[in-house]
C-alpha positions in Angstrom: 11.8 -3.0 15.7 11.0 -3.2 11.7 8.3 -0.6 10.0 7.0 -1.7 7.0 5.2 0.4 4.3 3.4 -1.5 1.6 1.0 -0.6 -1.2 -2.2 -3.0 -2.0 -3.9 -3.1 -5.2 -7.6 -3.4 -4.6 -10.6 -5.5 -6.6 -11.3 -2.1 -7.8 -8.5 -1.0 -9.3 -7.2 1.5 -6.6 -4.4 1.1 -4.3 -4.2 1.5 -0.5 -0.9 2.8 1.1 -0.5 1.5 5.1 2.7 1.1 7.9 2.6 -1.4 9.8 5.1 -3.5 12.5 3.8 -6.9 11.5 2.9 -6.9 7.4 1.9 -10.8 7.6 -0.7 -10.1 10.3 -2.1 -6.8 8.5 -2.2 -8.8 5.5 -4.7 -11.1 7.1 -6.8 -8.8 8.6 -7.4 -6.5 5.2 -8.3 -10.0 3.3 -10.3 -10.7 6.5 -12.5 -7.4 6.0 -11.9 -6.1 9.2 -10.2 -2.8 7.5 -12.5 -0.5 6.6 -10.9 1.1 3.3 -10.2 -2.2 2.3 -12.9 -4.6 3.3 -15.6 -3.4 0.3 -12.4 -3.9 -2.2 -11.1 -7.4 -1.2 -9.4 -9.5 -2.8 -6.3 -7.5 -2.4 -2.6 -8.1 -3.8 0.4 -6.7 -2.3 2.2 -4.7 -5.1 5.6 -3.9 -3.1 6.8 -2.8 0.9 9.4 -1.8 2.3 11.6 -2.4 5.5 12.6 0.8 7.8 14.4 0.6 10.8 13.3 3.8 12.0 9.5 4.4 13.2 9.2 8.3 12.2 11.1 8.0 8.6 8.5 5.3 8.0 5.4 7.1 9.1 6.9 10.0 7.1 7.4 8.3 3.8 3.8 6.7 4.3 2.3 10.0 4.7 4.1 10.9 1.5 2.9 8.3 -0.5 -0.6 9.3 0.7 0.5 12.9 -0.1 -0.5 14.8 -3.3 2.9 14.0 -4.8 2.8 10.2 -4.5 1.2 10.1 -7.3 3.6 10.4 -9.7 6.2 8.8 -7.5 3.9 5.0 -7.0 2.9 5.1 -10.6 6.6 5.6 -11.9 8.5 3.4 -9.0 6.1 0.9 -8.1 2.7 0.7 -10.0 3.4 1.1 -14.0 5.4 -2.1 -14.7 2.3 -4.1 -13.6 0.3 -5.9 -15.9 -2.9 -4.8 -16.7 -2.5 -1.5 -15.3 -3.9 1.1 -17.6 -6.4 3.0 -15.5 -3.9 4.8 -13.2 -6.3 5.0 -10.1 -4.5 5.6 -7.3 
């Protein structure tokens, strides 16, 4: 079984970090507003995921990303070459 982390960029300009087994299905139900972060913030565009094969290393790099140190990391590896992205919130 597949893991997926993925990163959201919210109506408001912040990002939400998730895992999940089925990313097409979690997808649906944050544009659905049945997420609470999420569902005050919608629409919602996926900035980037990716695909582990191992159920702890992915629940350990999303807790990372949620970490004080993702900071950096998202803006620099996954959030700054966006357009329209001078605010930073994350």
């Amino acid at each position: 079984m597949n893991y997926t982390v993925y990163i959201l960029h919210c109506r408001d300009g912040k990002h939400y970090v998730g895992c999940t087994v089925n990313l097409n299905e979690r997808l649906k139900r944050h544009n659905r507003g049945n997420c609470n972060y999420t569902k005050s913030r919608i629409p919602l565009e996926l900035i980037t995921y990716i695909v582990f094969n191992d159920k702890y290393l992915a629940f350990k790099f999303e807790k990372y990303l949620k970490s004080g140190s993702r900071r950096a990391f998202m803006f620099k590896r996954f959030i700054s070459h966006l357009p329209n992205n001078s605010n930073g919130h994350l």
